[in-house]
Backbone as CSV, one residue per row, in Angstrom:
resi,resn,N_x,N_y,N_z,CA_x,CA_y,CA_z,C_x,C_y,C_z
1,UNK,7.552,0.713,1.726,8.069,1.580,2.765,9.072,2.573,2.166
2,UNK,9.650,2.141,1.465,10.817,3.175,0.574,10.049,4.325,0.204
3,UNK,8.999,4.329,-0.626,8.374,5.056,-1.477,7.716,5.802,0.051
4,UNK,7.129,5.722,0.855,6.919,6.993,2.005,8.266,7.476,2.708
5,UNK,9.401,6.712,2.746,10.559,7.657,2.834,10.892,8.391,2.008
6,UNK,11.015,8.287,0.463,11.379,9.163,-0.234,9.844,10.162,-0.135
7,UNK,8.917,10.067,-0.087,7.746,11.191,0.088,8.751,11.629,0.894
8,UNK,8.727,11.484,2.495,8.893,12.463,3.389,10.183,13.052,3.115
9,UNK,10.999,12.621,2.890,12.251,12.991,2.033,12.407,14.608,1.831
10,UNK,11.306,14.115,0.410,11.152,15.055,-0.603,10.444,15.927,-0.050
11,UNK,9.008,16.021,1.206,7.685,16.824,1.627,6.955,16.344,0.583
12,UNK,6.710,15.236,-0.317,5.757,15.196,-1.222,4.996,14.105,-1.219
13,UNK,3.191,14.732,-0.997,2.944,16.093,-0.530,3.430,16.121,1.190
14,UNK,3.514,17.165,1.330,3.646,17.567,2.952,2.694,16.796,3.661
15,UNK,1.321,16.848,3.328,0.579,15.811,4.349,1.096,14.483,4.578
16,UNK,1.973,13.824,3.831,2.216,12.677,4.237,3.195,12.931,5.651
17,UNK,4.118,14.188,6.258,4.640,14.406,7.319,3.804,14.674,8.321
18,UNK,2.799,15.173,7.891,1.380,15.863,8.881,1.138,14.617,9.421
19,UNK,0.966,13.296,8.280,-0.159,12.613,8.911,0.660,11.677,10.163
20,UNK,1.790,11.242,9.371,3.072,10.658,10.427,2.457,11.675,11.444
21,UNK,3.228,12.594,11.886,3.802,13.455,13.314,1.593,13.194,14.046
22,UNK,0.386,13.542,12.761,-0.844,12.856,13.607,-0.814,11.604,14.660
23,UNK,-0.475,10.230,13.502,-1.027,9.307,14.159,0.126,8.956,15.573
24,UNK,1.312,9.379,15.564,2.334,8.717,16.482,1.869,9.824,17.577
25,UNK,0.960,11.019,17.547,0.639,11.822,18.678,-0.734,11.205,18.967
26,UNK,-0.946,10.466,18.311,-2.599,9.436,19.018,-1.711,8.632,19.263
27,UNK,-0.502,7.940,19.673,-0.227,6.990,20.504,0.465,5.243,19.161
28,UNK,0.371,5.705,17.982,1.049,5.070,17.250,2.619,5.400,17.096
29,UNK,3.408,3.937,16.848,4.904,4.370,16.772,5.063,4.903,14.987
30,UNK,6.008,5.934,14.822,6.554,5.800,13.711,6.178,4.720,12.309
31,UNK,6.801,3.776,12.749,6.649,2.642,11.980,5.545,2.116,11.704
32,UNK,4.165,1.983,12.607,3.109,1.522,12.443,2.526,3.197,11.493
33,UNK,2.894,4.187,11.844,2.440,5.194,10.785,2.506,4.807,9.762
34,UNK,3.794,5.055,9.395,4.397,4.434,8.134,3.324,3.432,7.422
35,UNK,3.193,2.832,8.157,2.612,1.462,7.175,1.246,1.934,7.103
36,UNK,0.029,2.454,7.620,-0.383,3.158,7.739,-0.618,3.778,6.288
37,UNK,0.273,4.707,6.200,0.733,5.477,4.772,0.943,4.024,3.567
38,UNK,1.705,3.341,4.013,1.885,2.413,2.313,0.682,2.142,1.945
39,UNK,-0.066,1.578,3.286,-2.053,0.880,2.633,-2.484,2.018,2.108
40,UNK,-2.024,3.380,2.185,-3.291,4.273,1.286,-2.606,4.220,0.266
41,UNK,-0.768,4.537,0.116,-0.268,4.423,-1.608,-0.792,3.404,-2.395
42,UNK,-1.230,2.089,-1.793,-1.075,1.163,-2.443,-2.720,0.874,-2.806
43,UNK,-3.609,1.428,-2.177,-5.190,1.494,-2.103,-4.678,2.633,-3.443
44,UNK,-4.290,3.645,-3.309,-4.254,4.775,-4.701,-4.079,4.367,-6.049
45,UNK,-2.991,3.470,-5.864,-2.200,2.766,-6.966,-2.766,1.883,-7.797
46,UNK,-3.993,1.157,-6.611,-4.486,-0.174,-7.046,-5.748,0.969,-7.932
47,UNK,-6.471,1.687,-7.130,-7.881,2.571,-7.632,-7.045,3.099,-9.411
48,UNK,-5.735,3.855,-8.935,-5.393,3.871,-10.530,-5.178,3.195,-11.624
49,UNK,-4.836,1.495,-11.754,-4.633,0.453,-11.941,-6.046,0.135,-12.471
50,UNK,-7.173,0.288,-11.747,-8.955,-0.549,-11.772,-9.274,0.726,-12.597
51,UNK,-9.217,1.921,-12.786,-10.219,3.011,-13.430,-9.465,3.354,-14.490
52,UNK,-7.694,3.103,-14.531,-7.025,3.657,-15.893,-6.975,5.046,-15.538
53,UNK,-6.973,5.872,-14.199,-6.978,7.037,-14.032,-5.438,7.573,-13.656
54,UNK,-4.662,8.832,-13.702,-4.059,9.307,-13.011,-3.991,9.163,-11.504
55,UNK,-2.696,9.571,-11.019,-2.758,9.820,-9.763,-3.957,11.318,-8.946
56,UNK,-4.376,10.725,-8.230,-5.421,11.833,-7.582,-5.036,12.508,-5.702
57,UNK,-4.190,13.229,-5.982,-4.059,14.208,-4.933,-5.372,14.312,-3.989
58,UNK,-6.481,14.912,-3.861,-7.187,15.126,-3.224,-7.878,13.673,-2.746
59,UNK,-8.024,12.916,-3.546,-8.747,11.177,-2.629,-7.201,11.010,-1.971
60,UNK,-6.038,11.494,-2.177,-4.789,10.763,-1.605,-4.853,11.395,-0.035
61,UNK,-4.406,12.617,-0.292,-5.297,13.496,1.106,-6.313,13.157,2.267
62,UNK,-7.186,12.989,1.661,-8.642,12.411,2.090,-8.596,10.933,2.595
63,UNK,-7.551,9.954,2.338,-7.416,8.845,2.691,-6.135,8.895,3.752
64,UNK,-5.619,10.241,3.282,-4.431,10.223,4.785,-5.077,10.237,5.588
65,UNK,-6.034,11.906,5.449,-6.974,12.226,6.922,-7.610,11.513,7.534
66,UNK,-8.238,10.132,6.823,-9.211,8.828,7.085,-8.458,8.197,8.170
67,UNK,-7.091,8.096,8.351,-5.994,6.818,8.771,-6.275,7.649,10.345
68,UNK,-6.543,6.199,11.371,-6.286,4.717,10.805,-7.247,4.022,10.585
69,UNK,-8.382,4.347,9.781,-9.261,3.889,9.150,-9.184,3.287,7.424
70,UNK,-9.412,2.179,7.377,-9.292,2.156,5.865,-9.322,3.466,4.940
71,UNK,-9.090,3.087,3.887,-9.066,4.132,2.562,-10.391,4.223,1.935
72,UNK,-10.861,5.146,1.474,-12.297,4.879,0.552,-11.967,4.669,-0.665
73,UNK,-12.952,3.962,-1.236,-12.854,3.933,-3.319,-13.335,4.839,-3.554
């Protein structure tokens, strides 16, 4: 949870504020956003972890826009 406060913090990236101010206007609180957001950092983290890849902006994106649907591999 820290690590999406300091995102929104910072705006980095800005979609992570987009996707907050999305899901709590479909009727989610704040907090359930939030968490929301950690399952895709942590779906990112893990995909970077399994492939030895960098961080990837655009699947990070693409898994905001997904929520509240799982993340894709």
């Amino acid at each position: 949870m820290e690590e999406v406060e300091t995102r929104l913090r910072d705006n980095n990236p800005p979609e992570i504020r987009i996707t907050v101010d999305r899901l709590k206007s479909e009727g989610f609180s704040e907090t359930e956003a939030k968490k929301y957001i950690v399952h895709v950092i942590v779906s990112e983290t893990a995909w970077m972890n399994r492939k030895m890849e960098q961080f990837n902006l655009t699947r990070f994106i693409k898994n905001l826009n997904r929520l509240p649907a799982d993340p894709e591999e």
